[in-house]
N, C-alpha and C positions, 0 to 999 in steps of 0.2 A: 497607219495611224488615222487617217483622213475624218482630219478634224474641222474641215469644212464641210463636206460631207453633213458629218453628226448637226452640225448647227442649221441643215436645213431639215432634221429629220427627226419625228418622235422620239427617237431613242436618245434626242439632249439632253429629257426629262431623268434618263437614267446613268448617262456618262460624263455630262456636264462638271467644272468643276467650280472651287471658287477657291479663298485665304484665308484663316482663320488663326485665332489665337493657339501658344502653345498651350497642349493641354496635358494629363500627366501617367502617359503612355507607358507600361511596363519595359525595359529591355528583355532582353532574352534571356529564358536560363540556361544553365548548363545540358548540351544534350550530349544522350550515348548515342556511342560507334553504331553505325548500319549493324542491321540484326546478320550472321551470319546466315542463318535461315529465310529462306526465299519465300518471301510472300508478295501474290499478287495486290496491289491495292484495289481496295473497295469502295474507294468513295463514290456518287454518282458524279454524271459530268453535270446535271441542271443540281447548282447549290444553292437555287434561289431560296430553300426551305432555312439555310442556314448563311446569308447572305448580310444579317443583320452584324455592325461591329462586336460584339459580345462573343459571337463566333470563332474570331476570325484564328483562333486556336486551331480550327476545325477545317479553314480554306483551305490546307496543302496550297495546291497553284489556281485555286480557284481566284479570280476578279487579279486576273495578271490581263497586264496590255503592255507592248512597245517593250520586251523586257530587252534589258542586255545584265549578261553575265562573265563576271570573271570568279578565279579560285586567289583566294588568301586565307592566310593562316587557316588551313585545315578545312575550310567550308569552302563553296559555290555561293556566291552572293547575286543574287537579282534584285533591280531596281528597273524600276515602271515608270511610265506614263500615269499621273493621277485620274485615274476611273478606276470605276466598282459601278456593280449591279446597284440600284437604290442610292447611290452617293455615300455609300456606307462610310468611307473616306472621309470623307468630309471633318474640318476638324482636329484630324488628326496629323498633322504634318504634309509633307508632299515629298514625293519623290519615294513614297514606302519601297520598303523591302524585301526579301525572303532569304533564306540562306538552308542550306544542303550540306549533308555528308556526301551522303548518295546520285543525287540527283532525281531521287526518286520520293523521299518526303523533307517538306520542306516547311521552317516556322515563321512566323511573321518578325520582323524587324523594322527597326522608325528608319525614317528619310532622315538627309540633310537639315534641313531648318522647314521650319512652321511658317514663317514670315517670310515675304517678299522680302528680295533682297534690296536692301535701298539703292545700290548700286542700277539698280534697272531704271526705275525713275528717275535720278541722276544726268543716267545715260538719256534717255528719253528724250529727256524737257532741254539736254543740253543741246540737242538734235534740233528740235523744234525750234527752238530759240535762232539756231543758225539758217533757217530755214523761213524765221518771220513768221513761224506761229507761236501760238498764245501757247504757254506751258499748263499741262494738263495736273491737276489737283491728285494729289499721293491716292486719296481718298476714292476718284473718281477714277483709275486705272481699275482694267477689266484685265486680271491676271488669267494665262492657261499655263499649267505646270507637263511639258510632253517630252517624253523621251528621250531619257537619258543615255547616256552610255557610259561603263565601267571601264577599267584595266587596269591591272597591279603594272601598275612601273617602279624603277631602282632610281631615286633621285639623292642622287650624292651617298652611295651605298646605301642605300634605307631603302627598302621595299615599302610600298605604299599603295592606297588604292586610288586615282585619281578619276573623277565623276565630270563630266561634261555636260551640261544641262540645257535644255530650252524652257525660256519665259515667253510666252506669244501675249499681245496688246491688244485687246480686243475692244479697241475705241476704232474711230476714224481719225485720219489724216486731218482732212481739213477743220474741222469745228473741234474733236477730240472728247466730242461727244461718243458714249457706249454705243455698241451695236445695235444693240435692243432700241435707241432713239431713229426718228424718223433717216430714212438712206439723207446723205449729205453732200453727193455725187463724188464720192473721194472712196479711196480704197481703205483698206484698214490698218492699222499701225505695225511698223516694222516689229519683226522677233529678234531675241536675244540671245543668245549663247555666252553663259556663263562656267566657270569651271570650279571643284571645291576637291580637297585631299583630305583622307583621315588615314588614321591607322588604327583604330578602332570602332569600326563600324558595327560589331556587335551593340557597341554602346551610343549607337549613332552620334559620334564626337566626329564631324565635321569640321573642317577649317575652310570657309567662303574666299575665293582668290579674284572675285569679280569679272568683269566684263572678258568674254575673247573674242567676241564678234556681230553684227547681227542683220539683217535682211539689209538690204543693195538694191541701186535702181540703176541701171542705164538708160534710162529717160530725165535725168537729174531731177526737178522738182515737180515735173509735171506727173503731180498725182492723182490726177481726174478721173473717174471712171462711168462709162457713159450711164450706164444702169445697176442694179446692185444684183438683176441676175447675169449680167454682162461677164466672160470669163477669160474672152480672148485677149484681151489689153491689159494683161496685168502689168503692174505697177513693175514690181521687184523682178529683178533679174536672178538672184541669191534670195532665198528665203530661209533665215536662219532658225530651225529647226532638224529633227532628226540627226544632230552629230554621231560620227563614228568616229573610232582613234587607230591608230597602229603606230608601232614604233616597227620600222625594218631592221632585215637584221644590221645592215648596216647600220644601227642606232638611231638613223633618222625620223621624227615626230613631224606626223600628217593626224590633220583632220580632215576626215571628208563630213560633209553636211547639204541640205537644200533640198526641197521638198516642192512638188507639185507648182514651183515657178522656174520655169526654163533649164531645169536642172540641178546636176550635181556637182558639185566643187570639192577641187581640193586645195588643202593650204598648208603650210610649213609650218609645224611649230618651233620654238626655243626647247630645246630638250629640259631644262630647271626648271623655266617659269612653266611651261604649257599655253603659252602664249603664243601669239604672231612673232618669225621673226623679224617682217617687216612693218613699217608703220600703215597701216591702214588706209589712213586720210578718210575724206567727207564720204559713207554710206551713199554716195550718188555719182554720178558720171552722165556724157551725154553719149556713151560709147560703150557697147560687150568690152572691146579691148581694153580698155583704159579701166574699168572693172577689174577683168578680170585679172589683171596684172597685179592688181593688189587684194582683190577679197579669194582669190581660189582660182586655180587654172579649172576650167569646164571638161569634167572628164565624162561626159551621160548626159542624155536627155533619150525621152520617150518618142518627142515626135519634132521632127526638124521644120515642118512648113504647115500654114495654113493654119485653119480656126483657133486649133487647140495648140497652138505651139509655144504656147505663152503659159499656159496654163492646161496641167495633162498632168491624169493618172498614173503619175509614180513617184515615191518617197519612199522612205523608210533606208539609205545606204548601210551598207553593212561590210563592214570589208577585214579580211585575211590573208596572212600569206602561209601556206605551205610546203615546209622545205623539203618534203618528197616528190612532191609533183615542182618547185621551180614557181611559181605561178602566185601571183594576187588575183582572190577573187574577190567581185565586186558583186553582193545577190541587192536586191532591190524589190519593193512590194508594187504592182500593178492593180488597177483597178479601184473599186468601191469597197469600203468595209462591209458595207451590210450581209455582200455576196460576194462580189467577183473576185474580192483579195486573191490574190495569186504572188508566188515569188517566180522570179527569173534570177540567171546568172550566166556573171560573162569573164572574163578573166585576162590576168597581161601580163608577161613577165619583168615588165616593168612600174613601179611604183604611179606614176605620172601617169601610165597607158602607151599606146591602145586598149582600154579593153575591149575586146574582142567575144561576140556568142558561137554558140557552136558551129554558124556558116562563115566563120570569120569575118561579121559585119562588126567594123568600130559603132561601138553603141553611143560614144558621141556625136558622131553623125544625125541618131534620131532614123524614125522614119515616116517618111510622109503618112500610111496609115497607121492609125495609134494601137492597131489591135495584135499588128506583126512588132519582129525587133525583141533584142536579147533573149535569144532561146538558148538553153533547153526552160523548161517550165518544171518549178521543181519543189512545188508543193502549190496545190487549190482545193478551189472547193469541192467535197467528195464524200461520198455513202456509200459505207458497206451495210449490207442487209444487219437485221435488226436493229437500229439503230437511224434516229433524226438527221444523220449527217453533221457535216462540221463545215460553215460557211467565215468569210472574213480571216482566212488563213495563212496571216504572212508580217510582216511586220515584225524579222526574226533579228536573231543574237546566233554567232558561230562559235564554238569555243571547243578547247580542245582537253583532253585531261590529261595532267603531266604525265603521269605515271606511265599510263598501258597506252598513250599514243591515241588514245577513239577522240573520235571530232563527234559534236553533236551539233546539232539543230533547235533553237528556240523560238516558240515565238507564241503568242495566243490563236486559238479560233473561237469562234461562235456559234452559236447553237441558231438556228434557222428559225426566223420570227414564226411564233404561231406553237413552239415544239412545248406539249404539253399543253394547250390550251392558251399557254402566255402571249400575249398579243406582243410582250416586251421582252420575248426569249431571246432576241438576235443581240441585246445587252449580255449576256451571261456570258462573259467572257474567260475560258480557261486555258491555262497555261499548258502548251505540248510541249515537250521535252523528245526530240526523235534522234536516233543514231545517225552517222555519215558513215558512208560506202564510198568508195571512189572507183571508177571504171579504169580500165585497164588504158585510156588514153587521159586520166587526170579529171576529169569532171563530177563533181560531187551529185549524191544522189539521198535523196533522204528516205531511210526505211517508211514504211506506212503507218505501225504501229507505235505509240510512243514509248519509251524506253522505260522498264522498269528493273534493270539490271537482269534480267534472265539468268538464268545458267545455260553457260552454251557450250554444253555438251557436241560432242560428234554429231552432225546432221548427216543423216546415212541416206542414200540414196530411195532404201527403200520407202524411206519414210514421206518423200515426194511422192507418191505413188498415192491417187486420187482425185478429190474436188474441190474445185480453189475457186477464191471470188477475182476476177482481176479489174483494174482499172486503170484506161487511159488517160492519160493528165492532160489535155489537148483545152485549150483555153477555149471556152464558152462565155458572151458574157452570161452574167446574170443566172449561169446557170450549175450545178454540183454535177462535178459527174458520179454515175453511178455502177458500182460492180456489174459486173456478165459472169457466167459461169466458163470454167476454165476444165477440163480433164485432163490429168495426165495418169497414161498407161502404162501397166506393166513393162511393155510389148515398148515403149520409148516413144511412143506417138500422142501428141495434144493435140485436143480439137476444143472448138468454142469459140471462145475468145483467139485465141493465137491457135493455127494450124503448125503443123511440121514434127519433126523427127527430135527430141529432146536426148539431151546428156549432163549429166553433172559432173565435176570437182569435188568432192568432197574437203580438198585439202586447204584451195583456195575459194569455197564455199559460192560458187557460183553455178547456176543454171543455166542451162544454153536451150532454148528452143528455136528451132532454125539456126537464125542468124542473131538472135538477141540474146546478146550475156545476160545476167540477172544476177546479182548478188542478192544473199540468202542468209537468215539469220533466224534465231528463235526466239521467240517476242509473246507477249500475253497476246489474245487476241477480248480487246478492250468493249466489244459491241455482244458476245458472248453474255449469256446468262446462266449459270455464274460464269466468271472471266477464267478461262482457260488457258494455259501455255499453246502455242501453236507455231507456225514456219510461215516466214511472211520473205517476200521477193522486190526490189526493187531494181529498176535497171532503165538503159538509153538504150533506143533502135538504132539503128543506122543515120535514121534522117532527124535524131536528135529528137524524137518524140520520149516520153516520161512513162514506164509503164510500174504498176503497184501492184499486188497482188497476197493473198496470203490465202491457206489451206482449213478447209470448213469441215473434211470428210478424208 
């Protein structure tokens, strides 16, 4: 998401949000079943030409950020993070939508509500009040609408879809003056997490259920902060954004949440309410433990000691369980938006943790350098030939489809500042959609190309047979990695990129060169002009590195 980030960076001017009146947004109409007939899409990935709201008929998953997705009655429902290219947004409600047969085209649908919920300020000023500051004017709150999360839950035999939401404050603590005024040597105002159910979300009919949680200090009241570019001393322990949900199969309802301040938490809900089942108490403490005992047990952090321990590039939790593999996984986005976005994942077979990356280090632990810790790496930044590349790549949704079992992968990237001339290309943010593979010892892998339902046909051995673009996923900051050329021979021998003696599976549709499986599937190849069907590869080495690949020739 990193929405601190964006507010030091040109690109505010394009993803910035604000609150606005309701205004009088069509619902959806009726749409037909997926075409039987397989066509690749054509849309371009720069929609700045069609970015304006009058369009938005026109986005598919154009100006998606932060999605998460669940399936109800018959559709895929996605819901965002408030941005768009130009603020297009703006205006229009918060928390907008999209919805799928397919997964493959998708229509615009309204958020939740238009209006702050009054429950925030409420909360807020109640806050302050106990705290011996002056309460902050309805009027004068600096609202940001970020990242929600979906899930059909069954509450009292009723399927439903229940939305977990962040409001972040973008005043300060101490005066409770906006950011935009002079720094006031105080950190900035606790975020909120709120939660709303509908059962008709075509017709964005929402029910608001208020307040479940919201940023935590283990420093009690001491909100001081020596400088405004100062990042080591954060305030908050919990930073209440990015919620995730799961109900295990045992029934039990967690939220995991926290972003970019010391971690990530988890917490109990009441299976009815969607609530805490414990009481909360005062959002401060003079202690982790004493916190943590009541906002979320600390299951992740990026980096355990020193500068950045307080404050470090990672947010976005995401988490699933999968009852073939045994395993909860916990993926998480690393880095800057602009570029370095990257996902990692680690996994536990218990709800609570360890989770564990693929050298079996507990990612709660952290690690002293911020740039190791929770591997495998399993999506970044990355270019295959013809084509600007795709930077800011992670900030996903996992989800699975009931019917045929496939797990997919969601999340937005970004088009790399400058692509096209646009100096404010690195805004253009669109929605990938990729299939999930799993390796033969449980570990998800995301195909490279995003998913447009293919027909997948027998992939015959011969048809490996050629020149492939490959790409290693090995985390650079600041930097995309980019295809090498790849051959494989007749004769069973690759050179290039990866050396060794290759074989396939046909059945269980995997490539072996050397010693590295590769799971193999048949995918549009999206950077092609025009977009062609092709055979694209993903797969884990030995030592947990991330390899991509797909066939040009």
């Amino acid at each position: 998401m990193k929405k601190f980030i964006w507010g030091l960076s040109a690109l505010m001017m394009f993803a910035w949000i604000g609150c606005s009146d309701k205004g009088s947004d069509p619902t959806p109409g009726p749409e037909p079943d997926p075409d039987p007939d397989y066509v690749i899409p054509d849309y371009a990935d720069d929609y700045s030409a069609i970015s304006s709201w009058e369009y938005r008929g026109q986005w598919n998953l154009a100006n998606v950020h932060d999605p998460s997705v669940a399936y109800y009655n018959g559709y895929y429902y996605m819901y965002l993070t408030d941005a768009s290219y130009g603020n297009a947004h703006e205006g229009h409600g918060h928390f907008q939508g999209k919805r799928s047969k397919d997964l493959v085209n998708w229509n615009w649908v309204g958020g939740p509500f238009y209006n702050p919920p009054t429950w925030v300020a409420d909360s807020l000023n109640a806050i302050r009040v106990r705290m011996d500051l002056a309460p902050i004017a309805e009027a004068d709150i600096q609202y940001g609408y970020w990242a929600p999360v979906v899930r059909k839950v069954n509450v009292g035999g009723k399927e439903i879809l229940r939305m977990y939401y962040s409001v972040i404050i973008d005043n300060y603590i101490k005066t409770g003056n906006p950011t935009s005024a002079n720094f006031d040597g105080s950190w900035t105002e606790r975020a909120f997490i709120g939660m709303c159910e509908s059962t008709d979300p075509a017709g964005a009919q929402w029910i608001d259920k208020g307040f479940v949680t919201c940023s935590s200090s283990d420093k009690g009241t001491n909100y001081t902060r020596s400088a405004y570019n100062s990042w080591n001393d954060a305030y908050f322990y919990y930073n209440a954004i990015d919620p995730t949900y799961i109900v295990t199969p045992e029934g039990s309802h967690y939220l995991i949440y926290g972003s970019w301040h010391s971690g990530i938490a988890l917490l109990q809900l009441d299976e009815t309410t969607g609530k805490p089942i414990n009481d909360l108490g005062e959002p401060y403490a003079d202690n982790a433990e004493d916190l943590a005992a009541r906002y979320g047990k600390h299951i992740a952090t990026r980096i355990s000691s020193g500068y950045w321990s307080r404050w470090q590039g990672s947010e976005g939790p995401e988490i699933m369980y999968n009852e073939d593999t045994g395993y909860y996984y916990l993926f998480m986005a690393y880095g800057t938006l602009a570029v370095d976005y990257n996902t990692r994942v680690c996994r536990s077979k218990n709800i609570e943790g360890p989770y564990l990356d693929f050298y079996g280090n507990d990612v709660a632990n952290g690690y002293a350098d911020g740039n190791k810790g929770c591997y495998p790496v399993v999506t970044h930044p990355y270019q295959f030939n013809g084509h600007s590349g795709w930077v800011g790549f992670s900030h996903n949704a996992v989800f699975q489809n009931e019917s045929t079992g496939d797990w997919f992968y969601a999340s937005q990237a970004r088009l790399p500042e400058g692509t096209n001339g646009n100096p404010y290309a690195n805004a253009i943010m669109m929605g990938h959609v990729h299939k999930i593979r799993w390796t033969e010892d449980g570990w998800p892998v995301i195909m490279p190309e995003r998913y447009t339902a293919a027909p997948q046909e027998t992939i015959t051995e011969d048809e490996l047979v050629g020149s492939w673009e490959h790409i290693t996923l090995k985390f650079e900051r600041s930097v995309m990695q980019k295809s090498v050329s790849l051959t494989l021979s007749a004769n069973h021998q690759a050179s290039g990129a990866i050396t060794g003696t290759w074989s396939y599976d046909s059945a269980k549709k995997i490539l072996t060169i050397g010693d590295t499986k590769l799971c193999v599937e048949r995918e549009a190849d999206w950077e092609a002009n025009p977009r062609v069907l092709t055979i694209v590869y993903s797969g884990l080495t030995n030592d947990g590195v991330t390899y991509w690949g797909k066939k040009v020739e």
